[in-house]
C-alpha positions in Angstrom: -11.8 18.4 -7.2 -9.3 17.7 -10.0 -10.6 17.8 -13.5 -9.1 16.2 -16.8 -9.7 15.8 -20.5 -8.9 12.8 -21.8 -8.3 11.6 -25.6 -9.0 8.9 -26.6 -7.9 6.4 -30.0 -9.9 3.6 -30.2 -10.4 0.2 -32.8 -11.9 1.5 -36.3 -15.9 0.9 -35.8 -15.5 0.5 -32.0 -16.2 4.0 -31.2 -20.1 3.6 -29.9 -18.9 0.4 -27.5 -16.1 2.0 -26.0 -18.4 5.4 -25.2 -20.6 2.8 -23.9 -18.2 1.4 -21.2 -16.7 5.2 -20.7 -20.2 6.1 -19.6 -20.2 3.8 -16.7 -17.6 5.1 -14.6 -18.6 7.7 -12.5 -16.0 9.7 -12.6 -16.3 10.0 -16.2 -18.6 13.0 -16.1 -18.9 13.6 -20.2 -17.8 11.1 -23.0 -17.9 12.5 -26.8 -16.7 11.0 -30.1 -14.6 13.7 -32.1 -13.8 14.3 -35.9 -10.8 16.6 -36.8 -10.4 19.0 -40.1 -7.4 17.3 -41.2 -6.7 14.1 -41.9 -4.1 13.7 -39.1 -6.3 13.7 -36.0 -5.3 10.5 -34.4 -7.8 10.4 -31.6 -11.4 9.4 -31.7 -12.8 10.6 -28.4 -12.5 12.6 -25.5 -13.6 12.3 -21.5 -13.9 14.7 -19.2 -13.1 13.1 -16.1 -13.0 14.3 -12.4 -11.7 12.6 -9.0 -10.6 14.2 -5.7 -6.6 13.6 -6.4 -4.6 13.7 -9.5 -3.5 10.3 -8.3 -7.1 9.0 -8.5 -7.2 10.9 -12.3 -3.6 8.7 -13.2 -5.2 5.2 -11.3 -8.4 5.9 -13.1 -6.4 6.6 -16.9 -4.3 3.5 -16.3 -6.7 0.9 -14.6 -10.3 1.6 -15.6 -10.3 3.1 -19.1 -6.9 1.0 -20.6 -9.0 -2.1 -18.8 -12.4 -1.3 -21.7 -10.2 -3.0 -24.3 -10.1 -1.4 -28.0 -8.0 1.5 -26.9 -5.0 1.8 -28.7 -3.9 5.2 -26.8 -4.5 7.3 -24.8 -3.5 11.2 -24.0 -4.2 12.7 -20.7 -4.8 16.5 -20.1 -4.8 17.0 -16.3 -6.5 20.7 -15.7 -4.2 23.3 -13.7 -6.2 25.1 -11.0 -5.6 29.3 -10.6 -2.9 29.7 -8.6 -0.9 26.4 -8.9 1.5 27.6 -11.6 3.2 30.5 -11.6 4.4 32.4 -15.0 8.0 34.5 -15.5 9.2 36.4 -18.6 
């Protein structure tokens, strides 16, 4: 299963609709709004979304949650699992 966190910058005052819709995809497995410290945090919520491919994570990003409406961007985290990266020095 591939896991992803997903932020989220949605319409001023459209924050409680847009969790709304979130909420109803299944693979959409947690929906929260956020608030930064600093006045430059730029995103208003994040997912937590899961699917079996990280295709079905991209098709899900693009179609399903651009297709809600008041989202004015989006940026995708897709979760590495142990073992699939490797680190030198």
């Amino acid at each position: 299963m591939e896991k992803a966190y997903v932020l989220l910058r949605v319409e001023l005052g459209s924050e409680r609709d847009v969790l709304n819709a979130l909420e109803e995809i299944p693979e959409v497995k947690e929906a929260h709004q956020i608030h930064g410290m600093q006045s430059h945090c730029v995103y208003d919520l994040i997912i937590r979304v899961e699917a079996e491919t990280p295709q079905e994570i991209k098709d899900l990003v693009e179609k399903r949650t651009r297709g809600i409406g008041k989202i004015r961007s989006i940026l995708s985290l897709i979760c590495i699992k142990e073992g699939d990266v490797q680190f030198g020095i």
